[in-house]
N, C-alpha and C positions, 0 to 999 in steps of 0.2 A: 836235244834237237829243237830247232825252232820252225813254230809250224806259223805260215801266214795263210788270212785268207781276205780273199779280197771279192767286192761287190755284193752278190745275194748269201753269199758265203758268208761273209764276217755277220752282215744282220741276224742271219741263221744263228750261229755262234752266239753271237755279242761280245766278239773280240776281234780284232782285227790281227793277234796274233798271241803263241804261247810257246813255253819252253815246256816242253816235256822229256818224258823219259820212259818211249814203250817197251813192254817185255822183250826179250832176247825172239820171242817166237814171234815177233811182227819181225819178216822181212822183204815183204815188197810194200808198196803204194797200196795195194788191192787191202793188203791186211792191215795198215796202217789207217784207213778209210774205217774198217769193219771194228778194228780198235777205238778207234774216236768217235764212232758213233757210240757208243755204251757210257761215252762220258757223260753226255746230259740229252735233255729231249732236243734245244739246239744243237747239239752235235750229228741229232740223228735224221732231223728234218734237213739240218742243210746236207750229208750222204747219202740219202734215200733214191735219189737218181742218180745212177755214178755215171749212167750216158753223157751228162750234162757238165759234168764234172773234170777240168784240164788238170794238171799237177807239173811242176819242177822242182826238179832236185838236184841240189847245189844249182841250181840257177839255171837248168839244163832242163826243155821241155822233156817228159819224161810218159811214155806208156803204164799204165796203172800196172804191169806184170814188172818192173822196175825195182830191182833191190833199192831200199832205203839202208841198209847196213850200212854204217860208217857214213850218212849225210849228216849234216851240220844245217841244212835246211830243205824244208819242203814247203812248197806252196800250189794253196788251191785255189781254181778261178775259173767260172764259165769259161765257154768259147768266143773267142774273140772274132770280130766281125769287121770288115773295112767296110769303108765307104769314100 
């Protein structure tokens, strides 16, 4: 699965994106999140507020209660604002 992350996300990280491969027991967004934070201290500063926090999956905005089973990609990224 490939994860993007994009804006205060990626600084958080220090990637703007990864392939991974989480356990069979991640199967939403919410666990996916709680997953990736235990990867490094950036993994876990940039999760820390999940309020804050948009997600899509397969390219489809997606509610953090959202199976990821069988996505091919997920991405994370503040809220977006017009103007």
């Amino acid at each position: 699965m490939k994860i993007l992350y994009f804006a205060w996300l990626r600084e958080r990280v220090g990637t703007g994106e990864e392939n991974i491969a989480p356990p069979a027991a991640v199967q939403t967004v919410s666990q996916l999140m709680d997953w990736l934070s235990e990867r490094s201290a950036g993994h876990r500063e940039a999760f820390k507020d999940r309020k804050l926090i948009r997600a899509a999956v397969d390219q489809v905005h997606s509610a953090h209660s959202i199976s990821v089973a069988g996505a091919k990609e997920v991405a994370f990224f503040p809220p977006v604002t017009g103007g």
